[in-house]
N, C-alpha and C positions, 0 to 999 in steps of 0.2 A: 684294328678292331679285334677283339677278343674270337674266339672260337663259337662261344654260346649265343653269342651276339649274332653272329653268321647265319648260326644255324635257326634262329629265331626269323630272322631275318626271311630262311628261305622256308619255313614254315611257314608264314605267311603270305609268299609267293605262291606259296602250292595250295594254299585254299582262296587262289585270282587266278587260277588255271583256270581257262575256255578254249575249247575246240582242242582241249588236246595238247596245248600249247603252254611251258611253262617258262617263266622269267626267272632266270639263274644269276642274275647277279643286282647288284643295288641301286635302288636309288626309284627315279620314274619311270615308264615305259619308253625304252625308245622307238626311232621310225624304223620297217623293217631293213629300208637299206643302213642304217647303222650299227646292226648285230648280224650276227649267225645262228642259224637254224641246224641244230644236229638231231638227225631224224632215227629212232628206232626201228628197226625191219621188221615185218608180216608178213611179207608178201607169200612167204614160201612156208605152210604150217609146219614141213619137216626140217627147216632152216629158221629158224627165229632167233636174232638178235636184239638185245632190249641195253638201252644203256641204265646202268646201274649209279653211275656217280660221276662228277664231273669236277677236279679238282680236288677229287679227295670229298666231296661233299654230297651224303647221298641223297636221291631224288627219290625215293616216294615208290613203291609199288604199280603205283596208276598211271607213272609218267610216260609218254609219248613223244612229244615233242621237245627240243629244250632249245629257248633263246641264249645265246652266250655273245660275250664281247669278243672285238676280236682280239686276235694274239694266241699264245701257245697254251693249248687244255692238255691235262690228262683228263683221256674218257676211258670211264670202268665198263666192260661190258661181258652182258653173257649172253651164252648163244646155248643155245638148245636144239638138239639134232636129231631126228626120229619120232618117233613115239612108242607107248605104250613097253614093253620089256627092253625094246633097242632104245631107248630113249636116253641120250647122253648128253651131260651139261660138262659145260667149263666156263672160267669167267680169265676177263685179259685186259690188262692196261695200255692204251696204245697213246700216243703224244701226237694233238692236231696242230697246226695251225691253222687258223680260222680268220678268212677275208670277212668284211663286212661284206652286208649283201648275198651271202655266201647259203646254199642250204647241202649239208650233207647227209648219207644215210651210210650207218653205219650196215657192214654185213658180217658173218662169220659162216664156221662150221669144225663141227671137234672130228676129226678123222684120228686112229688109232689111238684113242684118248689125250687128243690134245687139241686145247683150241687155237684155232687160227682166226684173226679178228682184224678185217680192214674198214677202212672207211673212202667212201666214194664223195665226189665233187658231184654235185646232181644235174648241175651244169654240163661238165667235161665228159660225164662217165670215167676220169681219171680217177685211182686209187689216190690218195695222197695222203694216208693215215695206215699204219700196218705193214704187213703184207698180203695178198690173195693166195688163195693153196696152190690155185691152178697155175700159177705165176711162180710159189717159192720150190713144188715137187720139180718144175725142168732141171732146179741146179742142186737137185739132190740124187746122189746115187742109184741107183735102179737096186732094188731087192733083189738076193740070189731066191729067188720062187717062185717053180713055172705054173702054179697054183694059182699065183694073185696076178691081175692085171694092173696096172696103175691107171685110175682116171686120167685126163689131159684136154679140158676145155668142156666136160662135161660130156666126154665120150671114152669106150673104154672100147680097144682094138682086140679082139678076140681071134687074134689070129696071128702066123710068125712074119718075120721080115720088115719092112717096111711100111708108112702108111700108103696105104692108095686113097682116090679120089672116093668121092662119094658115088658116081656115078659106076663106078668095078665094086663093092661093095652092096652088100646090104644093110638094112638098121634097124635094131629091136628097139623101141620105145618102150619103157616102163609107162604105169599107170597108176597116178597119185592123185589121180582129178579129183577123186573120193576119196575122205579119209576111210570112209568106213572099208571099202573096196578096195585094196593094194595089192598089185602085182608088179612083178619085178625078175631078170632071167638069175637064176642064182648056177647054173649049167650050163654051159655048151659042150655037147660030143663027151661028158662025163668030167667035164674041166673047172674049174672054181671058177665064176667069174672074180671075186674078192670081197672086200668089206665098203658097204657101204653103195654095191651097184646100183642100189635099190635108186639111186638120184642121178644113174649114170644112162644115157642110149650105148650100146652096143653094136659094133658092126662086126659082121660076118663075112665070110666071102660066099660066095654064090654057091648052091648045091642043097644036096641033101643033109638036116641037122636035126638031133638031139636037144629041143631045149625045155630043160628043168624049168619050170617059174614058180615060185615061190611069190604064195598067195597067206595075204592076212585082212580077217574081216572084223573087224567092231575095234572098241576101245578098252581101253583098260584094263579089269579084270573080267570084261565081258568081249575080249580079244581072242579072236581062233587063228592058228598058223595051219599050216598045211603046204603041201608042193604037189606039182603034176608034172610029167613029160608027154611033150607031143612032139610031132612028129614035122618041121616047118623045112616046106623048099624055097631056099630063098632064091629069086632074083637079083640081079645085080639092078642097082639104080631103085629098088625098090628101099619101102620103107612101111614097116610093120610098125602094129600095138597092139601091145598085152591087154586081156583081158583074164580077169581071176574072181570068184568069188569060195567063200566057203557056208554052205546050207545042209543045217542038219549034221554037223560031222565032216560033212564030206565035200573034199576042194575039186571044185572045176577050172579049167585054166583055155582061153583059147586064145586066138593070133589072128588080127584082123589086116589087111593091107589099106591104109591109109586114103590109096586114091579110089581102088572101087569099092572100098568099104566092105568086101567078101570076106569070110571066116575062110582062112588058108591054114589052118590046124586047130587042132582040136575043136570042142565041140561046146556051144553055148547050151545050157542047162536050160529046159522047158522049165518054164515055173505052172508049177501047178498051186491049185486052190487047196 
């Protein structure tokens, strides 16, 4: 079948999309257990993967969902990482094979401008498409830079030697619950955490610390940055969250402990009328 034919073809697929859901290849609809489902990611506003093309053929701005036969796709996709001025795209071809029955979600994220793009079995939670960062940085060399930490499962070890348990440790949770409201530790004791902490927990070891947080409030071109240090004693076995906003100019940042819910540094900002 020609090219234009194809594309006509999925042109009119894409104006029988419902719920989301579009039919990428020919012919009638089939039952769900005789296709696969490859699903685009949301979930994470600072992580968004969308699939862009499937076979070289692209899907539409609006796509969401996409039914494919099975056997082997290239799926095109891009991932969008941040927002507002850290806001970094990259787009990446990765090779599926696709069971019938089958639904997967594609994931990504660009770390030092480059994107990394897998795809998961929704089923398995198995990777079976790509690779995952967290999965390819183990068998990549360690940076000479005592500056940068390197994430590893979505935690960033701020401290020398070996890892300990959680329970000798402490742990900074960043704060993304709010777009508009982002806080994140960007310092410890005067130290980088590195690029990208802002999606990373942070453990500490117990004692008295230094920590910078880097706070950003609104969107776009109506986006304010700012930082504070306070002043946080950690306990071991505990577990903190950041709290940040910026009003008026001026950044407040403070450090909540998770189980009694106390401000344990810094100081939450009276809103006044």
């Amino acid at each position: 079948m020609k090219l234009s034919s194809i594309i006509m073809s999925l042109f009119v697929t894409m104006l029988l999309v419902s719920c989301g859901t579009m039919q990428t290849y020919e012919g009638p609809k089939l039952p769900p257990d005789e296709v696969a489902v490859v699903k685009s990611n949301f979930g994470n506003v600072f992580n968004i993967a969308t699939v862009l093309a499937i076979d070289g053929i692209e899907l539409g701005s609006q796509q969401i969902n996409s039914e494919i036969l099975p056997g082997v796709h290239t799926v095109k996709v891009r991932v969008t990482t941040g927002v507002g001025i850290r806001n970094y795209i990259g787009v990446k071809t990765v090779t599926l094979t696709a069971n019938k029955g089958h639904t997967y979600i594609v994931d990504g994220v660009v770390k030092e401008g480059e994107p990394w793009v897998w795809i998961m079995d929704e089923g398995t939670s198995q990777t079976v498409a790509g690779k995952k960062y967290t999965e390819a940085i183990q068998t990549i060399e360690e940076p000479h830079e005592s500056t940068s930490h390197k994430s590893v499962d979505g935690i960033i070890q701020a401290y020398e030697g070996k890892r300990l348990t959680t329970e000798e440790v402490a742990t900074i949770k960043p704060n993304y619950g709010s777009v508009l409201d982002i806080a994140y530790v960007d310092e410890i004791d005067g130290e980088k955490i590195g690029t990208f902490q802002v999606y990373n927990d942070v453990e500490i070891l117990p004692g008295e610390h230094l920590v910078k947080v880097s706070v950003q409030t609104g969107l776009g071109m109506s986006q304010y940055r700012g930082s504070k240090t306070v002043i946080l004693y950690a306990e071991a076995g505990h577990t903190y969250k950041l709290h940040g906003q910026i009003r008026k100019g001026e950044p407040s940042a403070w450090i909540v402990d998770e189980v009694s819910n106390a401000i344990v540094a810094g100081e939450k900002p009276i809103i006044t009328q």
